[in-house]
C-alpha positions as CSV (number, residue, x, y, z in Angstrom):
1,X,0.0,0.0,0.0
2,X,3.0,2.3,0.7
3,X,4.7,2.0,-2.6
4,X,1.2,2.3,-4.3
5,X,1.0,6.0,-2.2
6,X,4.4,6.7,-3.5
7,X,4.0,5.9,-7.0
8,X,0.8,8.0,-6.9
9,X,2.3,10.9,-5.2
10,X,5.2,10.7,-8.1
11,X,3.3,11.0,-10.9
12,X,1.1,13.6,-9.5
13,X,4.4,15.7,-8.8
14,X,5.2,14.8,-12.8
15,X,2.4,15.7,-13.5
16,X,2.5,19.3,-12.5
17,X,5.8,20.0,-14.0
18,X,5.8,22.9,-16.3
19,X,7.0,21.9,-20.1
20,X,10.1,22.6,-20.8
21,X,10.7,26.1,-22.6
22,X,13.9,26.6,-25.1
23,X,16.3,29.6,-24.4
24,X,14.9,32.0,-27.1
25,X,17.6,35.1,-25.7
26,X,19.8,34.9,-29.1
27,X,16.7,34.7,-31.5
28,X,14.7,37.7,-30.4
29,X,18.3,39.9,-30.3
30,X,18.7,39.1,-34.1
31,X,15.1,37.9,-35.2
32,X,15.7,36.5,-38.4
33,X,13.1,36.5,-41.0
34,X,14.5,33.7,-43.5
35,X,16.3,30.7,-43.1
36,X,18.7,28.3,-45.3
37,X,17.9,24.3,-44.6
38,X,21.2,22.6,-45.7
39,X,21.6,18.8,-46.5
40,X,20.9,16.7,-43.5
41,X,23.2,14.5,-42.3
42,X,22.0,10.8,-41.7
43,X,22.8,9.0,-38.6
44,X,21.0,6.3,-39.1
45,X,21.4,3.1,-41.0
46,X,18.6,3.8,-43.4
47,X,20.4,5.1,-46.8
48,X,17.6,7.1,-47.9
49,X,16.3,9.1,-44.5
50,X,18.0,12.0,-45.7
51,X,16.5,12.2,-49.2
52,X,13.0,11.4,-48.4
53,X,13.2,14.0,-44.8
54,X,14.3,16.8,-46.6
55,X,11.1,16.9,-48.5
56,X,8.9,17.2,-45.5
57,X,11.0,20.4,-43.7
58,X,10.0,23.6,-46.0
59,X,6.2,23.8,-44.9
60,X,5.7,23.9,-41.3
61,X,8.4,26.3,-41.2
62,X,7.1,28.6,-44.1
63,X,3.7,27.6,-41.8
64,X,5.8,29.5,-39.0
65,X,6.1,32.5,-40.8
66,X,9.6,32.5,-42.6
67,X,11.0,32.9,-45.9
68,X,12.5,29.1,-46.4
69,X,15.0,28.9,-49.8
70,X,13.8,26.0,-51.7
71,X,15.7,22.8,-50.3
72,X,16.9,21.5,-53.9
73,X,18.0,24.9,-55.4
74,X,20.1,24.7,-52.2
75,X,21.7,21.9,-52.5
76,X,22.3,22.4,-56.3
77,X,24.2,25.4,-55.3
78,X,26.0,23.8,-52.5
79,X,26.9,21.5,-55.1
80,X,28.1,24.4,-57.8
81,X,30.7,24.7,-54.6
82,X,31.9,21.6,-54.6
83,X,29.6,21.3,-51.2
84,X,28.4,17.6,-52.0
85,X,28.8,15.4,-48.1
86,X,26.4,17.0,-46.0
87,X,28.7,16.1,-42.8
88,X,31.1,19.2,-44.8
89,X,28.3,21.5,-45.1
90,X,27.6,21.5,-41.3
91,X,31.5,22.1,-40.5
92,X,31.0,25.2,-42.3
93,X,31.2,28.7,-40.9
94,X,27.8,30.1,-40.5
95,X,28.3,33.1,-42.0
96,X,29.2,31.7,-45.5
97,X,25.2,30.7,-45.8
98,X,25.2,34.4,-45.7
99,X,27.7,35.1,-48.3
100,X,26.0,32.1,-50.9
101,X,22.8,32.8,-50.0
102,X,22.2,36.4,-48.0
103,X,19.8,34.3,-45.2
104,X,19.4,35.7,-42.2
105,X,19.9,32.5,-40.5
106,X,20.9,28.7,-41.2
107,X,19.4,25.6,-39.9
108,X,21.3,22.8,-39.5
109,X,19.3,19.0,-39.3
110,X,20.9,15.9,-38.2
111,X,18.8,12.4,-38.3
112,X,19.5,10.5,-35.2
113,X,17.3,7.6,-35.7
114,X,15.4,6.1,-38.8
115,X,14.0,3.1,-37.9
116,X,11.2,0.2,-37.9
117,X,11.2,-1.7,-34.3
118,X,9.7,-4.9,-33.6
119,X,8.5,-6.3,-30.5
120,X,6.8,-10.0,-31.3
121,X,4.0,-9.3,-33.6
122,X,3.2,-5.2,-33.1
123,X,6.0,-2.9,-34.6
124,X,7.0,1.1,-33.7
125,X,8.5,3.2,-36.8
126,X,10.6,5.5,-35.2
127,X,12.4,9.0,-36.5
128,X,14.1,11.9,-34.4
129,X,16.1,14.6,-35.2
130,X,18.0,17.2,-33.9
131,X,17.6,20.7,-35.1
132,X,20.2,24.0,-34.6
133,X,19.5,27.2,-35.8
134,X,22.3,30.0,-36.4
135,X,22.9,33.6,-36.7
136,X,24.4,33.8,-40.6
137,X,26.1,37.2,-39.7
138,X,27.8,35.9,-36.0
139,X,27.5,32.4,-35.8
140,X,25.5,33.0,-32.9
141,X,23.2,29.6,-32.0
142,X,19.7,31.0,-32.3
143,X,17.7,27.8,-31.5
144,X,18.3,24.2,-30.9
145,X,15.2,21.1,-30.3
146,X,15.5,17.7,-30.1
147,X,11.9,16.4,-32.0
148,X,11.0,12.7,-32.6
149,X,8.0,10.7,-33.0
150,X,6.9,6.9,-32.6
151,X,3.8,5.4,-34.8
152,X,3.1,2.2,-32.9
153,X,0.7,-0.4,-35.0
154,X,-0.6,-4.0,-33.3
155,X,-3.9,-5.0,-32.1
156,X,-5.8,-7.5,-29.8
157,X,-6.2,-9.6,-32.6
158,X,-3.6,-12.0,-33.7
159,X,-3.7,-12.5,-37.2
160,X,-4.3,-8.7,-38.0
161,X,-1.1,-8.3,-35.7
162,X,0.2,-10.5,-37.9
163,X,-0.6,-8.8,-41.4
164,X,-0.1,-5.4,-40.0
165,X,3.8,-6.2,-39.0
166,X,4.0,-8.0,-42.4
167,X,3.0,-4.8,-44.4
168,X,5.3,-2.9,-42.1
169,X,8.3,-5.0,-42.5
170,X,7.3,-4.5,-46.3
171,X,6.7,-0.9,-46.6
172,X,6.9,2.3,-44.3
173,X,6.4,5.2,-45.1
174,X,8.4,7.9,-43.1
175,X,7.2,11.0,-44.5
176,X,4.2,11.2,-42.4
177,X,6.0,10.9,-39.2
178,X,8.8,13.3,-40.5
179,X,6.4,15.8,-41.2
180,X,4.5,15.9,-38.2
181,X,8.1,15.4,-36.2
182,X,8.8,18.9,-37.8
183,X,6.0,20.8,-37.4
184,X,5.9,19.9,-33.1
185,X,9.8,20.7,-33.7
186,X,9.0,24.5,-34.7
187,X,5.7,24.7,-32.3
188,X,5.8,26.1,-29.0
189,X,6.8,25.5,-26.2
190,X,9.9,24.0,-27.4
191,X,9.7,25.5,-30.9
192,X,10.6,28.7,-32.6
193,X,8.5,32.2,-32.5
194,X,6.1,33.2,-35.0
195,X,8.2,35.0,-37.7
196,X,7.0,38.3,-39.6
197,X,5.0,36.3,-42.5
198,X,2.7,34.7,-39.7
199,X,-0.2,36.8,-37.7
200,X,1.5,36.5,-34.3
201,X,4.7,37.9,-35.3
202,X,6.2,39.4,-32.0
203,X,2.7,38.4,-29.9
204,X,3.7,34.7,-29.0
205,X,6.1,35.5,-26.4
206,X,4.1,34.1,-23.8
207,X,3.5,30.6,-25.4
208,X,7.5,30.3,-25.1
């Protein structure tokens, strides 16, 4: 009965601790108003994470307010640069985005995990990145999140546990999960402010 009461009383006290806010100091002193997405870099075994996240990134910023450089004419001129290994992009000053590209600000991605997991018959597809925003002009980090998000499929019944798993061992599609990975990502309270293409520009302080 004790350890009952003290399990109880532990996840009341969980419970009513506040969310976790990100240290937004650095991004209202320079309060940039478009951003550069470079290559991703791929952490995880799956060869194609990078390709097939980089698609699902430009809206729910754009949704946030911000002028977002389209992700392919990027790369292609990244590429022009001899800028092909994402892993040599991100050692990069962050003011040369400013000199190719004249952003205010760069945001660098990095996939940490990519993955379908299996427990017995129900399965979890799994992605998470980490996200850091910087200055362009002082190199200054602006914004950093750590965003992931599990689908989980399996049911009470055995054979569609069965057929489900099957299909997901088969085919899974990521870009669902990527998508709505980024768009919690950008959202407070761990997210980034409204930016001056989005109605609460400068009234969204208190959601951070």
């Amino acid at each position: 009965m004790r350890i009952l009461f003290i399990v109880l009383l532990a996840g009341l006290m969980q419970g009513c601790i506040a969310p976790q806010h990100a240290n937004l100091d650095a991004f209202y002193a320079h309060q940039p108003r478009s951003i550069v997405v470079v290559p991703v870099v791929n952490e995880s075994p799956e060869v194609t994470a990078n390709s097939v996240f980089i698609t699902s990134i430009t809206q729910p910023l754009a949704e946030r307010g911000y002028y977002v450089f389209p992700v392919y004419l990027t790369d292609m001129i990244l590429r022009d640069f001899g800028l092909v290994e994402a892993g040599h992009v991100h050692q990069l000053p962050a003011e040369r985005f400013y000199e190719l590209f004249g952003a205010d600000a760069v945001l660098f991605i990095t996939i940490k995990d990519w993955s379908t997991k299996y427990l017995v018959l129900a399965s979890s597809v799994v992605v998470s990145m980490e996200y850091v925003l910087k200055d362009t002009r002082t190199g200054q980090v602006l914004w950093k999140n750590d965003q992931g998000y599990v689908h989980s499929s399996g049911g009470s019944d055995l054979i569609t546990m069965t057929v489900s798993a099957a299909i997901n061992a088969l085919m899974t599609d990521y870009l669902p999960l990527a998508r709505q990975a980024n768009f919690l990502a950008f959202l407070p309270p761990k997210g980034i402010p409204a930016g001056p293409y989005h109605p609460e520009y400068q009234q969204d302080k208190d959601k951070f």
